[in-house]
Structure formats: C-alpha cells, structure tokens
C-alpha positions as CSV (number, residue, x, y, z in Angstrom):
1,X,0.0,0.0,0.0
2,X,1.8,3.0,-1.2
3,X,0.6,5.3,1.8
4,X,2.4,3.4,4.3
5,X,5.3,4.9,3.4
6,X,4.4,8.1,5.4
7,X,4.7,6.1,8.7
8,X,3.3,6.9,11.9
9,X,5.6,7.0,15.1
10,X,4.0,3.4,15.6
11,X,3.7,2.2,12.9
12,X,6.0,-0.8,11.5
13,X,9.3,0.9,11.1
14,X,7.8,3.7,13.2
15,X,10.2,5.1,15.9
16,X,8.2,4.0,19.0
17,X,8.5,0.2,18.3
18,X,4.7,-0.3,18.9
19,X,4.9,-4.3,17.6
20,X,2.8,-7.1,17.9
21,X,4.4,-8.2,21.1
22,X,3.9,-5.2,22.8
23,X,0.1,-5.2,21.8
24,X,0.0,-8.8,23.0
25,X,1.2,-7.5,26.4
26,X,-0.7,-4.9,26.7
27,X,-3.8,-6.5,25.9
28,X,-3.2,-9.3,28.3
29,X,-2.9,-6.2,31.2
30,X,-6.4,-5.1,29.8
31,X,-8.0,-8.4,30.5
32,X,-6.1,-9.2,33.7
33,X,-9.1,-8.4,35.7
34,X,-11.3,-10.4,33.4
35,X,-13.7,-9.2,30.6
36,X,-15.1,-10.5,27.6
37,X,-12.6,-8.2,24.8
38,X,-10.7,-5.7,24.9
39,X,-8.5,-3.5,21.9
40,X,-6.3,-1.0,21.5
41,X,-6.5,2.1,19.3
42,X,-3.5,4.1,18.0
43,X,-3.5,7.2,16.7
44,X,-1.4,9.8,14.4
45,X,-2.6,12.9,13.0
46,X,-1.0,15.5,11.1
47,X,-3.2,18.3,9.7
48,X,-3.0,21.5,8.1
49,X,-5.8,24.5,7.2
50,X,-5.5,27.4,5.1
51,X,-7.8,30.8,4.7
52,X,-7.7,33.5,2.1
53,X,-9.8,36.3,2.5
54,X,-10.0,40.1,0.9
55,X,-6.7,39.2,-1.3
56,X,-4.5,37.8,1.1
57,X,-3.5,34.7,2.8
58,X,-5.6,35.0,5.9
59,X,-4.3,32.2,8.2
60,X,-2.1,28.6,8.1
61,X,-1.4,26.3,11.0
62,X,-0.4,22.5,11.2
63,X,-1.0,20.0,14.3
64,X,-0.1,17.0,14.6
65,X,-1.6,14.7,17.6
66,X,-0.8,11.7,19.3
67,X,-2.3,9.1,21.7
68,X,-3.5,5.7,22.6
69,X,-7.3,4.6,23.2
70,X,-7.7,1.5,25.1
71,X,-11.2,-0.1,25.6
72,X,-12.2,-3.3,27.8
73,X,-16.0,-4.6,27.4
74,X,-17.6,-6.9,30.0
75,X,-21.3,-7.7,28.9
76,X,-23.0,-4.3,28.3
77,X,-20.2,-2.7,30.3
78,X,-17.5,-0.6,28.7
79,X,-14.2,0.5,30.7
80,X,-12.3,3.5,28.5
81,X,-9.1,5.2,29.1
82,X,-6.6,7.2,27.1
83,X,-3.1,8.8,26.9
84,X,-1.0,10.8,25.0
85,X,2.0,9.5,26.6
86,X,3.4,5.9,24.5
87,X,5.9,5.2,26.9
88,X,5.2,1.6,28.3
89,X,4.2,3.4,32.1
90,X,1.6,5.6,30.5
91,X,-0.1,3.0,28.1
92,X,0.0,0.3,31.5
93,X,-1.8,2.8,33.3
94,X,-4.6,3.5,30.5
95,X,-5.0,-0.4,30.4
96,X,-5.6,-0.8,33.8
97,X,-7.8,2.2,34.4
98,X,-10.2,0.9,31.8
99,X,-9.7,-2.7,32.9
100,X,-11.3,-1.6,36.6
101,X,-14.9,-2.7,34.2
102,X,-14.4,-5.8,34.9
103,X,-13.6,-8.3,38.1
104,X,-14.3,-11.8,38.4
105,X,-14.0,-14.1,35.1
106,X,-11.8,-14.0,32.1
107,X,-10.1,-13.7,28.6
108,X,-8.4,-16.9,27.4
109,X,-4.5,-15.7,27.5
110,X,-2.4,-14.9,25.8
111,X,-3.6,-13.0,23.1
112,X,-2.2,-14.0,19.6
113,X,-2.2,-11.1,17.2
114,X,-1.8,-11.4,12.8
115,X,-1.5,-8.7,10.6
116,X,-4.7,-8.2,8.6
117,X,-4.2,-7.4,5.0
118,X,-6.8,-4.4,4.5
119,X,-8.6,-3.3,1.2
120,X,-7.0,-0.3,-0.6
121,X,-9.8,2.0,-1.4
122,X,-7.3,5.1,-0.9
123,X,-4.2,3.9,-1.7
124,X,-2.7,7.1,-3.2
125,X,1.3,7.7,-5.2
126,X,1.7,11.4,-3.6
127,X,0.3,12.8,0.2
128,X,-0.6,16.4,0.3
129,X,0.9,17.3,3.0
130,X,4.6,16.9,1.1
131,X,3.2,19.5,-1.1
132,X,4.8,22.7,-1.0
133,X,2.6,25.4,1.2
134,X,2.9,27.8,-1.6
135,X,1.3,25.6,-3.9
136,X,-2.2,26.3,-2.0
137,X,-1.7,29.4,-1.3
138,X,-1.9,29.7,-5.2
139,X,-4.8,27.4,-5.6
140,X,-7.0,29.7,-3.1
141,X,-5.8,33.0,-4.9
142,X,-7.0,31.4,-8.3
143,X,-10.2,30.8,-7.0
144,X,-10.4,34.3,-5.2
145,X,-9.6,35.5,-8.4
146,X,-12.1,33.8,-10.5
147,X,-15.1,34.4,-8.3
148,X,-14.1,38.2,-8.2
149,X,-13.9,37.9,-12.0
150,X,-16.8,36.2,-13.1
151,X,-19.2,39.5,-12.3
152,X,-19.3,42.6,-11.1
153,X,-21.7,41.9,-8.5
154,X,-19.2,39.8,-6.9
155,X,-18.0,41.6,-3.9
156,X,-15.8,39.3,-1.9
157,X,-14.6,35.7,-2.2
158,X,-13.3,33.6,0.6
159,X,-11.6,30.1,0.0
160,X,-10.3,27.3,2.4
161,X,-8.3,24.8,2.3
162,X,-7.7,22.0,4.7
163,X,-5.8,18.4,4.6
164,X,-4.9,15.6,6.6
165,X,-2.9,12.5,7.2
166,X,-4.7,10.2,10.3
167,X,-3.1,6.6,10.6
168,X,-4.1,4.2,13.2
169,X,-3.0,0.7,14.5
170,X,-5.7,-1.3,16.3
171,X,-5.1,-4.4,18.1
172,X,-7.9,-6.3,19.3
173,X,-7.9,-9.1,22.0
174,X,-9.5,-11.4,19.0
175,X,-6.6,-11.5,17.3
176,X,-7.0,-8.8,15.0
177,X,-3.7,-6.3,14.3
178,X,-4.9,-3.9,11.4
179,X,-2.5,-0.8,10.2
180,X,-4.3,2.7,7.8
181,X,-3.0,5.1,6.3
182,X,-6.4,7.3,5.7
183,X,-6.1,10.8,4.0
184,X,-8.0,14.1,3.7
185,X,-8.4,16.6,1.6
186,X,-11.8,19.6,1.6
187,X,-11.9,22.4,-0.3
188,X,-14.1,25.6,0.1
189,X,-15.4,28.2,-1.5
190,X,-17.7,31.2,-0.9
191,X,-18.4,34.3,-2.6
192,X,-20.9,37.1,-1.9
193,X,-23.0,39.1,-4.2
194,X,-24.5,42.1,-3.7
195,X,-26.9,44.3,-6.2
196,X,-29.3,47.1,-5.2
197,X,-28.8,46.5,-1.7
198,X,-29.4,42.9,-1.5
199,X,-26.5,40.8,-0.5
200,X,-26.6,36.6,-0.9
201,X,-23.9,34.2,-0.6
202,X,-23.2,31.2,-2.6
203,X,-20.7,28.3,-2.0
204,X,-19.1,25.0,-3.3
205,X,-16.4,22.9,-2.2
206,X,-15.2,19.5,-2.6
207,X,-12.4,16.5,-1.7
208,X,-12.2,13.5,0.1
209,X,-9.3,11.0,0.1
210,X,-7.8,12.1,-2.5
211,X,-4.4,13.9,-3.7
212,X,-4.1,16.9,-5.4
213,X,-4.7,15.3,-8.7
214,X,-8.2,16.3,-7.4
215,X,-8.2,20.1,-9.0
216,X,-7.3,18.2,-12.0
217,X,-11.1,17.5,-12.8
218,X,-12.8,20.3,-10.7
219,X,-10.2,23.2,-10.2
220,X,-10.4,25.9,-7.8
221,X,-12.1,28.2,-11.0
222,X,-14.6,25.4,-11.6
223,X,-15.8,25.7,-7.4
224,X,-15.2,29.3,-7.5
225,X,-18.0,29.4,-10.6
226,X,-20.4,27.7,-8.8
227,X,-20.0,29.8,-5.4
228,X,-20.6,32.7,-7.6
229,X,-23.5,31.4,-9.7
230,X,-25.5,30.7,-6.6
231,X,-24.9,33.5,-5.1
232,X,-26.6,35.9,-7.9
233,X,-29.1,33.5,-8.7
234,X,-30.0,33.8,-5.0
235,X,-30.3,37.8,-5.4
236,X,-33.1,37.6,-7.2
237,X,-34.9,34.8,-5.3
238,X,-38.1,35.4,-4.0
239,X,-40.1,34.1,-1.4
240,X,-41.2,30.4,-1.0
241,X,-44.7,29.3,-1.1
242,X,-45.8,27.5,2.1
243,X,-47.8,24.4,2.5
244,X,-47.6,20.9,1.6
245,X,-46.2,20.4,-1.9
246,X,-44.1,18.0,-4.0
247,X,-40.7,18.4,-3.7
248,X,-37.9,17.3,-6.1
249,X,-34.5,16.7,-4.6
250,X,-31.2,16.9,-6.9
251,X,-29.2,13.9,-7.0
252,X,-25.9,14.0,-4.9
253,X,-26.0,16.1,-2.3
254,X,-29.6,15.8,-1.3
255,X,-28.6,12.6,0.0
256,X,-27.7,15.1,3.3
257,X,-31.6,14.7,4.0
258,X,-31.4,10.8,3.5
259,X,-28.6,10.7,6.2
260,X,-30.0,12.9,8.8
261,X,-33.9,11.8,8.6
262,X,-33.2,8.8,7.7
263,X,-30.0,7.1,8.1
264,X,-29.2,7.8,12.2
265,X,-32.2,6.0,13.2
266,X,-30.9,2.9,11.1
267,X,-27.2,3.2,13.8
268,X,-27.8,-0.1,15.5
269,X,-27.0,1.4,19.2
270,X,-30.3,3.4,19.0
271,X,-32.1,0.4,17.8
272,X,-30.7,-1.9,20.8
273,X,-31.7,1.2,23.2
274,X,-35.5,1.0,21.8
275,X,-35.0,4.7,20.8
276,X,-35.4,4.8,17.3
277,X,-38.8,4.8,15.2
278,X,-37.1,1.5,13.3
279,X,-36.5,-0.6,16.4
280,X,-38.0,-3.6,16.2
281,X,-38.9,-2.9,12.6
282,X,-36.3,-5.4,10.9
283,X,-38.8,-7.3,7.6
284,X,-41.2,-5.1,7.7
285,X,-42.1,-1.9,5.4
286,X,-40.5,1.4,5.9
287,X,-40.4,3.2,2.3
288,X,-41.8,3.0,-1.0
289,X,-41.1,-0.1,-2.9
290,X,-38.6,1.9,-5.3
291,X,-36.4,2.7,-2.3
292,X,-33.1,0.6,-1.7
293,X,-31.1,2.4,1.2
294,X,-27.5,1.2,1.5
295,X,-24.2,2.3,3.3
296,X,-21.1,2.1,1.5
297,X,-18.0,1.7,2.4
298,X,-16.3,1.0,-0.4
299,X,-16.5,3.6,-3.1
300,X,-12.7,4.4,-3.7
301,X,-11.3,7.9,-2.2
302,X,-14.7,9.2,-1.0
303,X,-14.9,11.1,1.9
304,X,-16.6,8.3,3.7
305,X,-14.7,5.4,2.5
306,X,-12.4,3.5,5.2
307,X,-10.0,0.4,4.5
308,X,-11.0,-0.9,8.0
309,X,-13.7,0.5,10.9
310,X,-12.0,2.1,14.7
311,X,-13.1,-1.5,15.9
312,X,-10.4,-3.7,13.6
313,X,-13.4,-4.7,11.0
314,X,-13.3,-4.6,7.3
315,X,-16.8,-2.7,6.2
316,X,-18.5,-3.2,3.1
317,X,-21.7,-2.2,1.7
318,X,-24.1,-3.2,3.8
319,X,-28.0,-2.8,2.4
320,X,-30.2,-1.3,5.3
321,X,-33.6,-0.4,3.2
322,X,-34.7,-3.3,0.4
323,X,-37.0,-2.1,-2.2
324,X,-39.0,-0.9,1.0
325,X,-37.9,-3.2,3.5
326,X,-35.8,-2.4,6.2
327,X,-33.5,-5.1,6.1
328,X,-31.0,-4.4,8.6
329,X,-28.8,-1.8,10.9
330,X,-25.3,-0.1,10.9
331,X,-23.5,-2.2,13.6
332,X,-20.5,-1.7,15.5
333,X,-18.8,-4.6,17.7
334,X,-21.0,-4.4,20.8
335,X,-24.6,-4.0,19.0
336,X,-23.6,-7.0,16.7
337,X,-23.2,-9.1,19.5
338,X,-26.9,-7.6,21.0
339,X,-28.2,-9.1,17.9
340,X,-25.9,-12.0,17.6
341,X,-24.6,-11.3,14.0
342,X,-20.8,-10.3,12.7
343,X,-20.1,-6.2,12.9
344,X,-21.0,-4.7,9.8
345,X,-17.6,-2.5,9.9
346,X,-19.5,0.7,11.1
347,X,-17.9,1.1,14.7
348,X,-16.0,4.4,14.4
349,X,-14.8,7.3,16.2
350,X,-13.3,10.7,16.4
351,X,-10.1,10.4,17.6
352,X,-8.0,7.9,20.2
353,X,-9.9,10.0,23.1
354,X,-13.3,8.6,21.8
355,X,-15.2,5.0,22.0
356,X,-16.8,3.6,19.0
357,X,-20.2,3.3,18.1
358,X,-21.9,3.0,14.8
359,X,-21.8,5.7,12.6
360,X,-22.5,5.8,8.6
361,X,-19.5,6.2,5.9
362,X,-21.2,6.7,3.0
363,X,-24.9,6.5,2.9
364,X,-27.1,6.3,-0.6
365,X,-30.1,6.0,-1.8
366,X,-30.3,4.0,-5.0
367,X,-30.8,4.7,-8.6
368,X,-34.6,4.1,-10.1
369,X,-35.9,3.5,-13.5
370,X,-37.0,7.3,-14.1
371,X,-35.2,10.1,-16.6
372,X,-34.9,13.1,-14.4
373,X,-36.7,15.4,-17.0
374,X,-39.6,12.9,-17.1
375,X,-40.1,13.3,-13.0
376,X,-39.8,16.8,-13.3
377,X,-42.2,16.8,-16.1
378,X,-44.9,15.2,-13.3
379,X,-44.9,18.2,-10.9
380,X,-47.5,20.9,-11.9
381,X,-46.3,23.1,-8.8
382,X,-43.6,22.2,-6.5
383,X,-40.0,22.6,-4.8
384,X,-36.8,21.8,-6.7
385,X,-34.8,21.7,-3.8
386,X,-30.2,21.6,-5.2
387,X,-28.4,22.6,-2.4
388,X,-29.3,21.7,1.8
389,X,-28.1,24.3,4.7
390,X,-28.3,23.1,8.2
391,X,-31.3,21.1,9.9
392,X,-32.3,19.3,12.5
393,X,-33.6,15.6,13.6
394,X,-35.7,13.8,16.1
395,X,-34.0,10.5,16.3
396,X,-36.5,9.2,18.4
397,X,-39.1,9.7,15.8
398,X,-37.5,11.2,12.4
399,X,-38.7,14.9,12.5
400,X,-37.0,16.8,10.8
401,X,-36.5,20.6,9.7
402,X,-33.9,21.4,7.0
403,X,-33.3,24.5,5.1
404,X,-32.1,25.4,1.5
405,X,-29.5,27.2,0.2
406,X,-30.8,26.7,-3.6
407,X,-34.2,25.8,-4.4
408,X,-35.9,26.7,-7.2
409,X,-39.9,27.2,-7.9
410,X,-41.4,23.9,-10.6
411,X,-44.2,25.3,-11.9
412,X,-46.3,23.0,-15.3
413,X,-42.9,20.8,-15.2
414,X,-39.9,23.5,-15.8
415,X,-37.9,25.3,-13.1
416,X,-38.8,29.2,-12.9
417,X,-38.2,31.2,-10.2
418,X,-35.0,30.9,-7.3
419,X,-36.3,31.0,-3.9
420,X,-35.3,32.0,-0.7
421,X,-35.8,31.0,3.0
422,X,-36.7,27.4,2.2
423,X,-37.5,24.8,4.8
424,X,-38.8,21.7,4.6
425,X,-40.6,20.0,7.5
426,X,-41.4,16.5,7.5
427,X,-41.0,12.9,9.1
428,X,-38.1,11.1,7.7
429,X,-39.8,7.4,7.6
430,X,-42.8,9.1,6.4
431,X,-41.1,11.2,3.5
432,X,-39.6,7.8,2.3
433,X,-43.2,6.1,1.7
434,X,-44.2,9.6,-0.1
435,X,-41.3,8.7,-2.5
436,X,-42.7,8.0,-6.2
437,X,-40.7,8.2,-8.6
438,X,-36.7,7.7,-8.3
439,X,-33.7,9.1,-11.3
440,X,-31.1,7.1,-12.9
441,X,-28.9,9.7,-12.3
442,X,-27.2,8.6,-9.0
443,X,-25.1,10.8,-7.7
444,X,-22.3,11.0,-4.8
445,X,-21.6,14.4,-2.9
446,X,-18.2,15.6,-3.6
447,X,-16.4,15.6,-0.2
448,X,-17.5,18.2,1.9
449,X,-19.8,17.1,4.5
450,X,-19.3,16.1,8.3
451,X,-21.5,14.0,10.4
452,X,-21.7,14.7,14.3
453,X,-22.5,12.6,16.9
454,X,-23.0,12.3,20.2
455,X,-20.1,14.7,20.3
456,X,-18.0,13.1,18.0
457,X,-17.2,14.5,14.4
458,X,-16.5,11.7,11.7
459,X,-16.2,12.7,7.9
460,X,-19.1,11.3,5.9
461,X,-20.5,10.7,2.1
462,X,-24.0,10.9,1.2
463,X,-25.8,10.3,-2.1
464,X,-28.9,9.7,-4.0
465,X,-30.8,10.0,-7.6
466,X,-33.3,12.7,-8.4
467,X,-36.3,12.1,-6.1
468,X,-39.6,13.3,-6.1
469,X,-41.5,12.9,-3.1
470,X,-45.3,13.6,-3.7
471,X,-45.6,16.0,-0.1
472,X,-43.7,17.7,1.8
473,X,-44.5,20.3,4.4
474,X,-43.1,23.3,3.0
475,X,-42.1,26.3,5.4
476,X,-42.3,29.8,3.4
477,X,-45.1,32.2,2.8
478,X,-49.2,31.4,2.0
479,X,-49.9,30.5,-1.4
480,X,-51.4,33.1,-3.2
C-alpha cells in the first residue's frame, strides 16, 4: 500500500517500536481483571488548514496529535481510558484504568495477534501534506480571483483549504492487528453578491481521500464558478410558497436529507436502546417499494470510504432499506453481539480519546428507472430543492426541519423562479413512503460534509438520484 510509506511514530518501522508483542502484552494487562474483549486504538494525526480572504492569505497552522485509546468490554459494560504518553508506564496505566470494568471471570490468554491485510480503497502515489505550502496558497488565490472575476456583482470571495494524514494501529484481544494510512483533503469556496442592496452568498467545495490530482477535474475556478453562480441567482430569489407540496431533490448532495432523517435512526445502538422509530422494525415496510437504502463503504477515495472501521473490522456495503424493506442496521462490535450477528464494519470514532459506536461512511439512496426530465415533467407546482443548509432531527421519531440554500420554484414541469428562505418539515420514515418516482442519475456528494454525533465528528458521504416525493411540508409564505 503506497501510503504506508508516510509512517506513523508506531507504525512498523515507526520510531516507538509499537509491535505485535507489545500489543500482546498490553492486551493481556487489559484483561487481567477479566472481561469478555478488549482493543487497542493508535492514533497519528498531522493536519493543516488554510484561509484566504480580501486578497490575502488570511491564516495557516499544522497539528499533529498523538495518543492511545484502550477499551475493555464486559457484557454491556465498557471500561475507557486514554493517553497521549506511549511510553510503556503511561499506556500500562490507561490499560488498567479501563480494565477496573471488569472483576471476576476472564479472557483466554495470551492474546495472539496477525497482521490483517486491509482493502485499498485510498491507496494514493503522492500525500498532500509533502506538497509545497505555496502551492495552496496559489490554488485559493485562483479561485479568489475567479469568483471576483466572473461578475461585477461579486464583492468578496473567501476560499479554504484543509488536509490531513490520520493513521491508526488497532489491536484487538480477537486476534485482530490492522495498520491505515487514511487521507483528507476539503476544499471551500464562498463568494458574496451584492446588487441594489441585497446581499446573498453562494458556496461549493469539494475533496475527500484524494491527492491533489483532485483540482485536476474540478479546479479551484470550476468551485469558484459555482460559489458565484449561486450566489446571484439567489439575489433575485423570491419568497417560498408555504404548504404541503411535492418536492424534487437533486441527485448527490440531497442525500444530506437521507442521512440525517433517515440514516441515524438505522445506527444499530439506538435500535438496541428501543429509541429509534425502526427498532423492532427489521422485515417489515419502511419506504416505497422503489427505495433501496444502503451504506457504502467501499466507493474508492470518498470522503466516507475506510479500509477498515476504529473497531479492527473490514466494512462493506451493507443494504439497510430493500425495495421498502428495512433489512437491517449499521452495527459496530457491541450491538452485533446484542443481535448475535458479525459487525457490519461501522464502529468508528473521532479520535483515540473517543469510544466507538456506529456511525454511517457513506450512505445512498439507490438509482430508479425514471429520466430526471420525465419526474420533473410530473410536478404541476412544486420545490426543486439543489443545495441543503443546516437542519435538525428527532431521532427518536425522524422529524426533521432542513433548510435550503438553492431551491428553485417547478411550476407546469420547468424550473422558474429561485427561492429563498426554504425549509422543509417532515417525518423522515414518512417522506420515504411519499417517494414515487426515483432518477437514474445517481449521484455522490463531492467531499464536503461532516457528520456529528454524540459529540464526535466523523467525515461522511452521502448520495442519492433525483427524487420526487409527492408531499412535503413546506415552510415559506401562503400560497397566493
């Protein structure tokens, strides 16, 4: 795997000699006091951000972090401890704080560790973090430049640009020794428009494990155009009607709706706790029959993609809704065993200072047999809705408010007028059974957004085709 090249202090060849044997030991300090399993997480990270504002570089800063999570289960009982300290005292410390969960019984000792050859859904020839500094510096001043540029009515451009190297080692007391090399890249972009005293902002951005062979196909002009465009389109928006109305989502990033509404009540832990609308709901109906929900590991340097999950496991793509069925959850290790199945590879977290539980990578709603112009062609008067803002979610129940950023009026099957101050309330298991017709046009967003949790931050794909759901409740003003 080419990215194991840039190695982590312990990684192997690594200068803090974190091996196999001295997992072994460790684990068996973990499980001295008993417990059912117990794993180690290492973690390296090495990041760096820039900003360019008003013509200059605003702001640049690197981190780099390092530390040790160390887990022991016993039942439904979790023991967790960290340090940032990998001398041998420190990480003996960590082990036995979290081992106080457990007293009485035991682990079979020793543990036996093997290297697990992983997948190689990112494996890149070139990190960008060994690219010069400069060299972004002059990607964000080209796309200042271009969204100044492409009209008048342009009156300031902002762009970002941020990038990371996170590599973890995870022993587990199953046997399970696992090395990643996982990489980041995000770009941003935001311009503001202003005309007759109306101002408006539009933004794009993109990325995802990828090097910088990724401005080859969308370059910082290309994401500067599109900040832009939205932005003056937006000056002229007008209202939004208010009421219950179809709504057409945009394939790609509309999938944000999917994941919120839909796809945290289908994280197994809230399913074992009885708190989500779909516990207890496994064969039975939950969407239209054109609806196939699945989460997908796999699709190569997406933001979401991981060789292996913060638990050791190798995820795939595991199908959650069936052509209206729910057919199963996002597990991690301990909500597997709750059911009595394998992990589905979904037990991540944010850092080594974090636990895992299940969390979605990248989460997609299926093609259907329809041409988007045909579903459009349906909708006598209705919400095109391109681009999501922020929103909330009942878990418990899957209400949900979102607002738009770009959203355009349908009216007799053609999109008219832009509109402004957008929201959409609904139920999320609801707005699935309102879905009837479904795109061919599949799309995956480009690398931008982050899913939060609990406290935790994890990066995140979504996806879907154009979707027309016949009613949703739209927030706005009275039709006329």
């Amino acid at each position: 795997m080419a990215t194991t090249r840039y190695l982590a202090p312990f990684a192997p060849g690594g200068d803090a000699a974190i091996d196999a044997a001295t997992c072994e030991r460790l684990l068996a300090v973990c499980l001295a006091n008993g417990g059912d399993y117990a794993d180690l997480f290492f973690e390296y990270r090495r990041n760096a951000g820039y900003s360019f504002d008003e013509g200059i570089l605003k702001s640049a800063s690197r981190s780099v972090s390092l530390g040790l999570g160390v887990r022991v289960q016993r039942g439904d009982a979790t023991g967790y401890a960290y340090t940032e300290d990998l001398a041998w005292e420190a990480m003996e410390r960590a082990a036995k704080t979290a081992a106080r969960i457990a007293a009485g019984g035991g682990h079979d000792l020793p543990v036996r560790l093997a290297s697990r050859e992983l997948p190689r859904r990112y494996e890149l020839d070139e990190q960008s973090l060994e690219r010069p500094a400069l060299e972004k510096r002059q990607l964000l001043e080209r796309a200042s430049r271009a969204a100044l540029a492409y009209d008048p009515m342009i009156v300031r451009a902002e762009a970002g640009f941020a990038e990371g190297m996170r590599e973890v080692l995870i022993a587990t007391s199953d046997g399970k020794l696992c090395f990643d090399a996982q990489p980041m890249i995000r770009f941003s972009m935001r311009a503001v428009a202003e005309h007759k005293g109306k101002t408006q902002a539009g933004s794009s951005g993109g990325g995802g494990r990828m090097t910088m062979g990724y401005f080859d196909e969308k370059s910082p002009e290309w994401h500067a155009g599109e900040a832009a465009r939205r932005a003056i389109a937006m000056l002229d928006a007008e209202e939004a009607p208010a009421g219950q109305l179809p709504v057409v989502l945009a394939p790609g990033d509309s999938g944000i709706l999917l994941h919120e509404a839909v796809g945290h009540g289908l994280e197994a832990d809230f399913n074992r706790k009885g708190t989500s609308r779909y516990a207890g709901q496994i064969g039975e109906r939950v969407a239209s029959d054109l609806c196939t929900v699945v989460d997908d590991a796999t699709l190569t340097q997406s933001r979401g993609a991981v060789n292996v999950d913060d638990e050791g496991n190798e995820p795939g793509r595991s199908v959650l809704i069936e052509n209206g069925k729910l057919v199963g959850y996002m597990h991690d290790r301990m909500s597997a065993r709750h059911y009595g199945i394998g992990s589905t590879g979904n037990g991540r977290r944010e850092s080594f200072a974090c636990n895992a539980m299940p969390r979605m990578t990248n989460t997609i709603l299926l093609a259907g047999p329809h041409a988007p112009e045909e579903i459009l062609g349906t909708v006598k008067r209705g919400i095109y809705a391109k681009a999501f803002g922020g929103g909330q979610v009942d878990i418990s129940n899957g209400d949900f408010v979102f607002s738009l950023t770009e959203s355009y009026l349908i009216e007799d099957g053609k999109l008219t007028r832009p509109l402004k101050d957008v929201n959409l309330v609904g139920n999320g298991p609801d707005v699935l059974t309102k879905v009837s017709m479904l795109g061919n046009d599949v799309g995956v967003s480009d690398g931008i957004w982050t899913c939060g949790k609990d406290g935790q931050s994890v990066p995140v794909g979504v996806g879907c085709p154009t979707v027309k759901i016949d009613e949703i409740t739209v927030g706005g003003t009275r039709l006329g």
